[in-house]
C-alpha positions as CSV (number, residue, x, y, z in Angstrom):
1,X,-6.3,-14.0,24.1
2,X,-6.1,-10.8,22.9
3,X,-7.8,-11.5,19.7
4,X,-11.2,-11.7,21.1
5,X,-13.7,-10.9,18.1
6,X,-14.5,-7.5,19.1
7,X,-15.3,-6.0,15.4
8,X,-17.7,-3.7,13.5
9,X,-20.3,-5.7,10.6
10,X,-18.7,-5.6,7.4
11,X,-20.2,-4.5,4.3
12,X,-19.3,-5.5,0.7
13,X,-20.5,-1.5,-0.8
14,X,-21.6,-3.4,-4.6
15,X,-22.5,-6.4,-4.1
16,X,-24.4,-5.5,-0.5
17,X,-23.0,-8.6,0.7
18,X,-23.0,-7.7,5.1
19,X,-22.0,-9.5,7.9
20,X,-22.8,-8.6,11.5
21,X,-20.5,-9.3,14.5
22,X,-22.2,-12.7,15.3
23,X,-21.8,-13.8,12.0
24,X,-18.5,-12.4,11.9
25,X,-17.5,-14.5,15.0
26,X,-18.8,-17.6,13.8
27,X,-17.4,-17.7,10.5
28,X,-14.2,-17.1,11.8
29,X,-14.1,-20.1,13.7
30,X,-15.4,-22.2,10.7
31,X,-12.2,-20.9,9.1
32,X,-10.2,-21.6,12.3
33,X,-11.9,-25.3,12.0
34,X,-10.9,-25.8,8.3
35,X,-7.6,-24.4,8.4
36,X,-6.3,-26.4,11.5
37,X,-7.6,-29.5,9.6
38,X,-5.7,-28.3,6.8
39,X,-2.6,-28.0,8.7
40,X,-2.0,-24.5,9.6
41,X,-0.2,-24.1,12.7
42,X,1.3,-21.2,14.7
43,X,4.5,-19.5,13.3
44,X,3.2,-20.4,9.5
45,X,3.3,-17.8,6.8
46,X,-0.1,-17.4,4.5
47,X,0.0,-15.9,1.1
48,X,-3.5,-14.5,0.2
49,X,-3.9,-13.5,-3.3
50,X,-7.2,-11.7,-3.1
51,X,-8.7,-8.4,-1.0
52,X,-11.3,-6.2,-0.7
53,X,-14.1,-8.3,0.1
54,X,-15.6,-9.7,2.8
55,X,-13.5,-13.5,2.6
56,X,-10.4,-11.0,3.0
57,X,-11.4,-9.9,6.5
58,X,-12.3,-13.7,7.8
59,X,-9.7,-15.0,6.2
60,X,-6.9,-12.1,8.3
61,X,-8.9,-12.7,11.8
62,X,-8.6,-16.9,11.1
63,X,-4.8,-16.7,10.5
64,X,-3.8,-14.7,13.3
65,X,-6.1,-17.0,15.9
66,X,-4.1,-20.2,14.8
67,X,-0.7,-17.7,15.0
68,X,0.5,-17.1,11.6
69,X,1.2,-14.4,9.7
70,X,-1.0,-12.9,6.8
71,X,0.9,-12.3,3.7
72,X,-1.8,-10.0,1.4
73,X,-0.3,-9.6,-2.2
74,X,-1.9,-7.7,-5.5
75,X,-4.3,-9.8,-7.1
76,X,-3.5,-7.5,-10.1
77,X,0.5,-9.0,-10.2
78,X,1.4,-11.4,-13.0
79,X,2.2,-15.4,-12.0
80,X,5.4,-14.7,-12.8
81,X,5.5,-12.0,-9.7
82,X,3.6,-14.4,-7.4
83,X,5.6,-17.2,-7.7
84,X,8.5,-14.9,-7.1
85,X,6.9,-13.5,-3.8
86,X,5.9,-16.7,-3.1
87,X,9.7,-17.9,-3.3
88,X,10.8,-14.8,-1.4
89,X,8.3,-15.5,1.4
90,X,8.2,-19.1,2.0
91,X,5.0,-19.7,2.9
92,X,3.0,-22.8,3.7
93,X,0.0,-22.0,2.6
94,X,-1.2,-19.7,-0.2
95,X,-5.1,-18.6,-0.4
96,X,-6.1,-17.3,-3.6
97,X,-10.0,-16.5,-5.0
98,X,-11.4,-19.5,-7.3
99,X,-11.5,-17.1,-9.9
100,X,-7.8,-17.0,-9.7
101,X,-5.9,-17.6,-13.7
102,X,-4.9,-21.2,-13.3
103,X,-1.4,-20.1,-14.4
104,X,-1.4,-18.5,-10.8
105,X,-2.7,-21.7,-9.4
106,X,0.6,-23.6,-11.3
107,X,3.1,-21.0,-10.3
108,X,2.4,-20.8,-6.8
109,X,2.7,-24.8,-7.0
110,X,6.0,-24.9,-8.2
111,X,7.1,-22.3,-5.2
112,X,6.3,-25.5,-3.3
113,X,3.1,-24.2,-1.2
114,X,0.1,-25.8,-0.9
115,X,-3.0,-24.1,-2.5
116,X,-6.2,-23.6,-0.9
117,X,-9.5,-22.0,-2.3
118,X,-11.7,-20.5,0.9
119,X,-15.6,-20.4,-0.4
120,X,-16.9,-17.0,-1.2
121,X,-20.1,-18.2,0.0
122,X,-20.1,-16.8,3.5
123,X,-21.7,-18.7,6.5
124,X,-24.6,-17.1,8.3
125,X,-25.5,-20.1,10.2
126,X,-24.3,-19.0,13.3
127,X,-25.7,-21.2,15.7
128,X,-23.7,-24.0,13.4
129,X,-20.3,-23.5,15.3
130,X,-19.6,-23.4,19.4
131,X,-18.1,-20.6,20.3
132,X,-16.1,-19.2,22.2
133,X,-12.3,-20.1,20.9
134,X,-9.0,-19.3,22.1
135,X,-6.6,-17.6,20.1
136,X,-3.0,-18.8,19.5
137,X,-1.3,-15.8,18.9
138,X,1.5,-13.8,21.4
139,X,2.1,-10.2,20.8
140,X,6.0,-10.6,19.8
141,X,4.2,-13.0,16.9
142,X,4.9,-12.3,13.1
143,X,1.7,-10.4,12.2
144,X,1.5,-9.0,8.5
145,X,3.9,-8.8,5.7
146,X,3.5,-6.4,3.3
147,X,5.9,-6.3,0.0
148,X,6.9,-2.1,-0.5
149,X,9.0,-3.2,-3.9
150,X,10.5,-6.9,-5.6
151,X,7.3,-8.6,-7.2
152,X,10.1,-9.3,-10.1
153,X,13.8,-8.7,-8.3
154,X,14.6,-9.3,-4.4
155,X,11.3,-8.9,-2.8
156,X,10.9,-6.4,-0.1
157,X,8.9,-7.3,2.5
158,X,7.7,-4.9,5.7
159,X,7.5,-7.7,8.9
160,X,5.0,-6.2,11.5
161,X,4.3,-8.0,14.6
162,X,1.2,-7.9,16.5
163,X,3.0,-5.7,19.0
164,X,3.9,-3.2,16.7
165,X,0.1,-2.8,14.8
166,X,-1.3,-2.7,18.3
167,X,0.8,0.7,19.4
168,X,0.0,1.9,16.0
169,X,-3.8,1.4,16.6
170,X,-3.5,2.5,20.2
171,X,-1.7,5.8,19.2
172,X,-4.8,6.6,16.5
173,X,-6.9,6.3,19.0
174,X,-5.5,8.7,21.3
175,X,-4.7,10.9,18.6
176,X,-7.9,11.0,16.8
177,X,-10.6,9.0,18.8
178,X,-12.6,7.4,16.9
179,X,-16.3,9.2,17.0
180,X,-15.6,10.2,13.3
181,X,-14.4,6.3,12.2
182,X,-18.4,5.0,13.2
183,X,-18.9,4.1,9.6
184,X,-16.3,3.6,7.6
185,X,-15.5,3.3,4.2
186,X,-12.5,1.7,2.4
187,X,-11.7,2.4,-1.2
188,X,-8.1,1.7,-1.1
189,X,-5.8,-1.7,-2.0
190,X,-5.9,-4.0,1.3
191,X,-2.3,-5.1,0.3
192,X,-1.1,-1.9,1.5
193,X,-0.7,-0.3,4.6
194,X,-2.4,2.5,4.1
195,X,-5.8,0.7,2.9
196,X,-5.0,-2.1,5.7
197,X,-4.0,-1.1,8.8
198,X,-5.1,2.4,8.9
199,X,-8.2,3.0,6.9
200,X,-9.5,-1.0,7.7
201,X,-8.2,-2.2,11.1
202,X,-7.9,0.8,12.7
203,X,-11.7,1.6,13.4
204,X,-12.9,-2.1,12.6
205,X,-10.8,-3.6,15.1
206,X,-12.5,-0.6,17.5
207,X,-15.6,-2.4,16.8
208,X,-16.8,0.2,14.3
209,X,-18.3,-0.8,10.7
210,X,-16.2,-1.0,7.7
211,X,-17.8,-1.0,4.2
212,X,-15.1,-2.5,1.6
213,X,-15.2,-1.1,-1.9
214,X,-13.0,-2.4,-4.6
215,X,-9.9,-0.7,-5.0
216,X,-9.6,2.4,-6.6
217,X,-13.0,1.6,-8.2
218,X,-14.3,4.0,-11.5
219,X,-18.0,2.9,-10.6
220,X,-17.5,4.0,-6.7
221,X,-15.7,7.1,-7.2
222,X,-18.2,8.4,-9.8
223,X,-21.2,7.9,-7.8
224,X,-19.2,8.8,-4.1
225,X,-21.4,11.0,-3.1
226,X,-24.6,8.9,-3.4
227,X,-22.7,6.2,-1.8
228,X,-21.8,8.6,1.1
229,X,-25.8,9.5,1.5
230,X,-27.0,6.0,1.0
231,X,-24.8,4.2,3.7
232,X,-24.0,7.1,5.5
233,X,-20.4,7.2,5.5
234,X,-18.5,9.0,8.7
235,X,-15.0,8.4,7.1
236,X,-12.9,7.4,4.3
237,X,-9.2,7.6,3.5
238,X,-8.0,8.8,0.3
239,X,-5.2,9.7,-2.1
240,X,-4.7,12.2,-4.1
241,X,-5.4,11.2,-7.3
242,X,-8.9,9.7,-6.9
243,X,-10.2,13.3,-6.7
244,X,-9.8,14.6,-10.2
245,X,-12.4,12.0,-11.3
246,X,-14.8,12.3,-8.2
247,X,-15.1,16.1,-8.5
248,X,-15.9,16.3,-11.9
249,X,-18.4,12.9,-12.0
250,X,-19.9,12.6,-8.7
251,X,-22.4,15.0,-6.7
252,X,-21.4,15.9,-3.3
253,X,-23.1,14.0,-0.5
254,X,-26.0,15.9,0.8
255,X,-27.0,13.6,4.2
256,X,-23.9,15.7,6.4
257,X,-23.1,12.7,7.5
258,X,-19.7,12.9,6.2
259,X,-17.1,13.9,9.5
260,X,-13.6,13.8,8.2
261,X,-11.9,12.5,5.2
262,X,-7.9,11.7,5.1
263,X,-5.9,12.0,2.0
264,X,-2.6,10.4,2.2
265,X,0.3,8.4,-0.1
266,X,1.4,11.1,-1.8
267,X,2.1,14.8,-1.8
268,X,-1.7,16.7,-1.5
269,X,-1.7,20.5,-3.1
270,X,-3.2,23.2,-1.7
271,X,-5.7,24.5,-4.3
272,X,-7.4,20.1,-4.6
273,X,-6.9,20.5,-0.4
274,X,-9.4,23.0,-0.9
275,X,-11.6,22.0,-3.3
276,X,-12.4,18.3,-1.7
277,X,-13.2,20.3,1.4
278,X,-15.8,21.8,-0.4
279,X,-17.0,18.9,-1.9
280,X,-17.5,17.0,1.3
281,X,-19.0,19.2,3.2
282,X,-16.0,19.6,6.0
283,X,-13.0,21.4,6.9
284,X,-12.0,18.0,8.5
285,X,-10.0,17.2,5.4
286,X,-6.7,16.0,7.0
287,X,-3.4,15.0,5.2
288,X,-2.2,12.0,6.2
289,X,1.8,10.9,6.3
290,X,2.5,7.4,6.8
291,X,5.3,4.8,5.8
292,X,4.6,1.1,5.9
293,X,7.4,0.8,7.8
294,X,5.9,2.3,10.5
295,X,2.2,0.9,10.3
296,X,1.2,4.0,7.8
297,X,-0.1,7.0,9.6
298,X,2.2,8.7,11.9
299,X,1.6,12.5,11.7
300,X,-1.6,14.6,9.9
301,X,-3.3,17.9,10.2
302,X,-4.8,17.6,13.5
303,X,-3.9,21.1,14.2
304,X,-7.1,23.1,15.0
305,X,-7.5,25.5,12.6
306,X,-5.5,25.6,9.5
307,X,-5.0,27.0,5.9
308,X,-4.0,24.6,3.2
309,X,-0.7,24.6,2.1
310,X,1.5,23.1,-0.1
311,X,3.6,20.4,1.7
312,X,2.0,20.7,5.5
313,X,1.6,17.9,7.3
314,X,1.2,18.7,10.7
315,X,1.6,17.0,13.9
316,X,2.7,13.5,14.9
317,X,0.3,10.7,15.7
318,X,1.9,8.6,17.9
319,X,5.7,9.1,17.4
320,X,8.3,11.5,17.4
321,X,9.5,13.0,14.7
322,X,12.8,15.0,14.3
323,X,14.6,16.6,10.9
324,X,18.7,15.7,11.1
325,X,21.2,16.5,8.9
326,X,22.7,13.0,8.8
327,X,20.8,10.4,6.5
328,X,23.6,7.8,7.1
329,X,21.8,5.2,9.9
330,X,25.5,3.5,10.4
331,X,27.0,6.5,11.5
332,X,26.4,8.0,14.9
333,X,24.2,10.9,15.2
334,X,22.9,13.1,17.6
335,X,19.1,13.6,18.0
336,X,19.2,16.1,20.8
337,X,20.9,18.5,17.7
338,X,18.4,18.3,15.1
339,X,18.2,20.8,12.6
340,X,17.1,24.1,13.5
341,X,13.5,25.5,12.8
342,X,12.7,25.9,9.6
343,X,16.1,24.5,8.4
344,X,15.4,21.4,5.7
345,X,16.9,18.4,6.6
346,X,15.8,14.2,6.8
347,X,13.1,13.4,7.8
348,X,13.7,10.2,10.9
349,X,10.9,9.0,12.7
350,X,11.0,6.9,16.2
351,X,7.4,5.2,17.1
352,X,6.5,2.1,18.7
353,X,4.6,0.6,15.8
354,X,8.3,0.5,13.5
355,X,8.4,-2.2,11.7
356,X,10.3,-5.5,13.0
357,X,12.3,-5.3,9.6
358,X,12.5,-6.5,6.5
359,X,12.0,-10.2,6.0
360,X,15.7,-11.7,5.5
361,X,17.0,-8.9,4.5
362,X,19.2,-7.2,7.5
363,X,21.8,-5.3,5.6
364,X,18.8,-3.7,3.9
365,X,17.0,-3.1,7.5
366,X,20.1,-1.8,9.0
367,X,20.6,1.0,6.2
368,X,17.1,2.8,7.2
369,X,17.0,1.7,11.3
370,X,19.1,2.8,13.9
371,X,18.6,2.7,17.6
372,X,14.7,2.3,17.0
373,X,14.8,5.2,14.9
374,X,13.8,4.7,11.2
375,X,14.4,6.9,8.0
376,X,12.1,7.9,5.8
377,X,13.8,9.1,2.9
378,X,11.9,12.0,2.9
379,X,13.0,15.7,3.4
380,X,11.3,18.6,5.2
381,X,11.1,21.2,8.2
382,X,9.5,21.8,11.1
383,X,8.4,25.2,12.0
384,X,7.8,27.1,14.8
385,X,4.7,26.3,15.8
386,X,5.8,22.4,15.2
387,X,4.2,21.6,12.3
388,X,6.1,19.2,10.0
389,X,6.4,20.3,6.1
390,X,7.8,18.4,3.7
391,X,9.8,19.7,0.8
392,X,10.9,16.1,-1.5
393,X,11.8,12.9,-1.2
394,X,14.8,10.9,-2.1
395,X,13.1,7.5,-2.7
396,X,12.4,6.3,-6.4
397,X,8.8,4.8,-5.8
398,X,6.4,6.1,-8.8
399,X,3.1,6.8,-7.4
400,X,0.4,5.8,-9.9
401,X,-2.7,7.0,-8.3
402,X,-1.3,6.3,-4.9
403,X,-0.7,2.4,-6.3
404,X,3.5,2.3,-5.3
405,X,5.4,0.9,-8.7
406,X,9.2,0.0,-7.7
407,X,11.5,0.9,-11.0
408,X,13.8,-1.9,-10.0
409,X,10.9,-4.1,-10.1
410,X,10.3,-3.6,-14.1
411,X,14.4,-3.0,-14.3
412,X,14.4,-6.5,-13.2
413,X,12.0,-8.3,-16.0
414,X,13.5,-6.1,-18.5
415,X,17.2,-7.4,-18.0
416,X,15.9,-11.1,-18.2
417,X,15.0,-10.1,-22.3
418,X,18.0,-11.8,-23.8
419,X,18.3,-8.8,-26.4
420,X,18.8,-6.0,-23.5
421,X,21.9,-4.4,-22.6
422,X,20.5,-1.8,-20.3
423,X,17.2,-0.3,-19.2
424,X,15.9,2.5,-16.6
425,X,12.6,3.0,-15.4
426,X,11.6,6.4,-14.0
427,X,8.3,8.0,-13.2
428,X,6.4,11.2,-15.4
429,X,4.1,13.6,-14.9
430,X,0.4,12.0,-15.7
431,X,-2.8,14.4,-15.8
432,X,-5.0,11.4,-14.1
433,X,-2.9,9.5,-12.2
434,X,-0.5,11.7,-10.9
435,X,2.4,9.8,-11.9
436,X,2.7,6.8,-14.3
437,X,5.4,4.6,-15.7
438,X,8.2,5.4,-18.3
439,X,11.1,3.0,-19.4
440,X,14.8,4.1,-21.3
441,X,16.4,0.8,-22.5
442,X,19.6,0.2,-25.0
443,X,19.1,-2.8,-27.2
444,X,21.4,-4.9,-28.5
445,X,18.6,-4.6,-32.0
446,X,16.4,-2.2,-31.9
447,X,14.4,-3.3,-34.8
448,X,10.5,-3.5,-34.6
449,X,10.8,-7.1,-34.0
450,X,12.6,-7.0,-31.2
451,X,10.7,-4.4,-29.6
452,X,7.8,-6.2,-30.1
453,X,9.0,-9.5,-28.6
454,X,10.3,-7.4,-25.6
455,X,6.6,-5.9,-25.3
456,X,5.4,-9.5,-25.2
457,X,8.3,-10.4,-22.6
458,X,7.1,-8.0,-20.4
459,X,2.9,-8.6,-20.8
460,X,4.3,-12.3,-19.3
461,X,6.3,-11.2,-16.3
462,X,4.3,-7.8,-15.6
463,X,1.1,-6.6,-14.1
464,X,-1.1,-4.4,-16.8
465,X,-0.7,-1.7,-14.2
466,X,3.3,-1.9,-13.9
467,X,3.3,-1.2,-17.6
468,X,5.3,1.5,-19.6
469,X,3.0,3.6,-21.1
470,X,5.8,5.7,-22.6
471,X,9.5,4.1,-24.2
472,X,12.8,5.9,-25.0
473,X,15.1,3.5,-27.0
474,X,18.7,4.9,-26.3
475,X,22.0,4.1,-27.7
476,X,23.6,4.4,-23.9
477,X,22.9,5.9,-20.8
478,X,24.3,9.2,-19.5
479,X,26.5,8.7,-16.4
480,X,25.9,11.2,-13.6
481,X,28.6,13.5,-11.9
482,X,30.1,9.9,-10.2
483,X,29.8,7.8,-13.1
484,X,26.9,5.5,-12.1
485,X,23.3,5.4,-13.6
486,X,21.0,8.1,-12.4
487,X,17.1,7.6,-13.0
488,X,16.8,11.0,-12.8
489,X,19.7,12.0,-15.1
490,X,18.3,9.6,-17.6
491,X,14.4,11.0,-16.9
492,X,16.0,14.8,-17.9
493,X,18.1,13.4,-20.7
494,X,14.9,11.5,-22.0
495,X,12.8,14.8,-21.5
496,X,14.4,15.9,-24.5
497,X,13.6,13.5,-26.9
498,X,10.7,12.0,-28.8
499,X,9.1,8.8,-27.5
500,X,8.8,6.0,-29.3
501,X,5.3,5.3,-31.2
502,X,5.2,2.0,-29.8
503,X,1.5,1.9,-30.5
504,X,2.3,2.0,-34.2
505,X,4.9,-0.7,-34.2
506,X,2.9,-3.0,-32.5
507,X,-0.3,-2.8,-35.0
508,X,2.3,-3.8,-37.6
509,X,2.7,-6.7,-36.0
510,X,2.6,-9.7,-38.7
C-alpha cells in the first residue's frame, strides 16, 4: 500500500554504520519475516526502548507494514518508568537494545508483554529476501504514540494515525520543499516529535538521506562543524540550547554546504538567532513552532526577509492559526472574532495532522480539542503583516535543553516516599541547559537521614536526567490567591531562600 519503501540511505554519523535503499528494503522485510513469526499482527501496540540508530528506523518501517503502532520511549527512563508506560500503553510487544539493564528486561515482564531483542547486526545481504511485500496498514491505523508527560503518574500519550503524519508531511512539503532536506542530519531524541516526525521522517520518508547522531551528543556538537563539512550536511533541526556549547567548541563548517537550519522546542532569543546565523553560514536560520499534538511543526520563519526578534515565529505551515480570548474548549467560541491585531490572546491551532487524542484519556483530550481545533497553551499575537509572536506560555513543562521534564511526573515518585507530606516541582533558570529541575517538599522528618533515603527513593524511580539538581525543604506550602498549590507561587517563594546543600549531606552518608 501506501508504505512502499521509498526512503533516503541512513547513516549512523559515529559509528559510520550506512545503509542504502536496497538494503533498507530488504531488511525491512527480514524484520517483517521475524516479527510475523513472532506474532505481531495488525492493530498491535510495540514499545521500543531504544533510538537513534539505524535498528530504530527498520524496526518503525517493519511495525507499521504488519499494521501496528510504534510506541518509542526514552532509553534514558528508569524501569520503574517503563513498566509504568508499559502498563499505561498495553502493548504486546516491547523491543528493547541487548544492552538494555536487565532490571528493564524484568519490569517490562511483569507489565505482562513479551520481550524481544532485534540484532544490531544489520543485514546487507540483500538478495537473501524476495521482495516486493505488501503492507498491512490503512490510513485511519494507529500510527505512533508518543508520551508528552506520566513516565511515573498517568501517562500521557499523543495517538497519531497514519492519516494525520501524512497531512503533516504533505503540508512541509508544500510549505518548505524539500531541496534544502537532501542530506539530513538528526541530533535530537527520536522519542519526540520534534526529532521524529519532523527532523527524521519528514525528508527521509521524501526519499532524502538522514544521518542519525546520538541525542544531544557532547562529542557531535563540539566537532559540528567538521561533521557538517565531512558529510555535507544540507539540514539539521535544533534547540536552543545546543548552541552555547557548539559556538564556543566547534569551528563553523567551511564546505557552504549547509542551506538552512531550524531551531525549535523552546523560546529562541534574538541576539543567539543571530549569532548561529553567523556560525552556519545562512540567513536560513528558521524558528520552528510545533506541538506534538499536532505532528511538531506548524508555523516558522518562512517569511522572506526578516530581522530577528524576540518571540517571532512567523507563518503557519500547514494550518491555521488564530489568537482567541477564550482558553475554555467546553465553552462555545467564536473563531470568526479572534482577537484583534496585535492584541495578546491564546494561542488555538486547526491542522489536519491534530492528533487523534490522547490514549484513554478523553476528558483530558476534550479539555485542549474542540471542533478540530486544538489549544496550545501558549499566548501570543499576530501582527499586521500576519506574523505570529508569542509572548508566554501557560503549560508547566521544564525545558532542559529542549528534553521536556513533566513536574507532575517527579511530584508523583516523590509522594510514593512514605516520609512526604508534600512536594512541588518547578523549573529554574540554568546557564547551559536553559532550564533544569528544582523540587520544594515538606517532610514529615527532615533529618539527614531521611533526606538521604528520599534521594535514594528517587535514584530508583527516576531517570538521572529528571533529577533535582537544586532542593528547598519547606515547613508548608504557600496557597495562592484561591487557596490551591501554585508551582509558581512556591518557585517565587523558594527564590527567597537558601537551598539545601544536599551535596554535603549526602557525603556524610554512613
Amino acid at each position: 500500500m501506501f508504505l512502499d519503501i521509498n526512503v533516503g540511505h541512513l547513516t549512523e554519523l559515529l559509528t559510520g554504520r550506512t545503509l542504502n535503499r536496497r538494503e533498507i528494503a530488504f531488511r525491512v522485510a527480514e524484520r517483517v519475516e521475524q516479527y510475523q513469526d513472532e506474532g505481531l499482527a495488525r492493530g498491535d501496540r510495540v514499545l521500543v526502548c531504544y533510538g537513534n540508530n539505524l535498528e530504530f528506523f527498520i524496526d518503525l518501517l517493519a511495525v507499521w507494514h504488519l499494521g501496528a503502532s510504534f510506541v518509542p520511549i526514552d532509553g534514558r527512563l528508569s524501569a520503574f518508568e517503563v513498566e509504568n508506560l508499559a502498563r499505561a500503553v498495553r502493548p504486546r510487544f516491547i523491543l528493547v537494545d541487548s544492552k538494555a539493564d536487565n532490571s528493564i528486561t524484568t519490569a517490562i515482564t511483569a507489565a505482562g508483554a513479551k520481550v524481544i531483542t532485534p540484532p544490531r547486526n544489520v543485514s546487507k545481504q540483500a538478495h537473501s529476501v524476495a521482495m516486493p511485500f505488501n503492507s498491512r496498514t490503512r490510513l485511519d491505523d494507529e500510527a505512533l504514540i508518543l508520551f508528552t508527560s506520566g513516565s511515573t503518574g498517568t501517562p500521557k500519550g499523543v495517538v497519531h494515525t497514519h492519516r494525520s503524519l501524512r497531512a503533516r508531511w504533505i503540508a512541509l512539503r508544500e510549505s518548505l520543499g524539500v531541496q534544502s532536506y537532501d542530506r539530513t542530519l538528526c541530533l535530537l531524541p527520536t522519542h519526540f516529535g520534534h526529532g521524529l516526525i519532523c527532523n527524521c521522517l519528514f525528508p527521509w520518508l521524501s526519499g532524502l538521506d538522514l544521518y542519525i547522531a546520538p541525542a544531544f551528543s557532547t562529542d557531535c556538537l563540539m566537532q559540528l562543524g567538521h561533521l557538517i563539512d565531512d558529510h555535507k550536511i544540507t539540514f539539521l533541526s535544533s534547540v536552543p540550547s545546543m548552541w552555547g556549547l557548539t559556538l564556543k567548541a566547534s569551528k563553523p563548517p567551511q564546505s557552504q554546504s549547509l542551506r538552512r537550519i531550524h531551531c525549535g522546542s523552546a523560546p529562541l532569543g534574538a541576539h543567539l538567532w543571530k549569532q548561529i546565523q553567523e556560525w552556519a553560514g545562512t540567513r536560513e536560520v528558521f524558528n520552528a513552532y510545533g506541538i506534538t499534538e499536532t505532528g511538531s511543526w506548524v508555523a516558522g520563519t518562512t517569511v522572506g526577509e526578516f530581522v530577528p526578534e524576540d518571540g517571532l515565529i512567523g507563518i503557519p505551515w500547514g494550518a491555521v492559526i488564530r489568537i482567541l480570548s477564550s482558553r475554555e474548549p467546553a465553552a462555545a467560541f467564536d473563531l470568526d472574532s479572534p482577537c484583534k491585531t496585535e492584541e495578546t490572546g491564546y494561542v488555538w491551532i486547526n491542522t489536519a495532522a491534530l492528533m487523534q487524542g490522547y490514549d484513554g484519556q478523553q476528558q483530558l483530550t476534550d479539555e485542549v480539542m474542540s471542533g478540530g481545533w486544538f489549544l496550545t497553551g501558549d499566548v501570543g499575537l499576530i501582527d499586521q503583516r500576519g506574523w505570529l509572536y508569542l509572548k508566554g506560555r501557560e503549560r508547566e513543562e521544564i525545558n532542559k535543553g529542549g528534553t521536556k521534564i513533566y513536574p507532575q511526573d517527579i511530584d508523583a515518585v516523590v509522594e510514593r516516599f512514605e516520609h512526604t507530606r508534600e512536594v512541588c516541582t518547578f523549573g529554574i533558570a540554568d546557564p547551559l541547559y536553559g532550564q533544569n529541575v528544582a523540587m520544594a517538599v515538606v517532610l514529615k522528618n527532615d533529618d539527614a537521614i531521611t533526606i538521604r533515603a528520599l534521594h535514594g527513593w528517587m535514584k530508583r524511580h527516576l531517570a538521572e536526567f529528571k533529577m533535582p539538581i537544586r532542593w528547598y525543604i519547606l515547613d508548608s506550602f504557600p496557597p495562592n490567591a484561591r487557596g490551591k498549590i501554585s508551582r509558581r507561587v512556591v518557585q517565587e517563594s523558594c527564590a527567597q531562600r537558601a537551598p539545601l546543600d544536599l551535596q554535603k549531606i549526602l557525603r556524610a552518608q554512613p
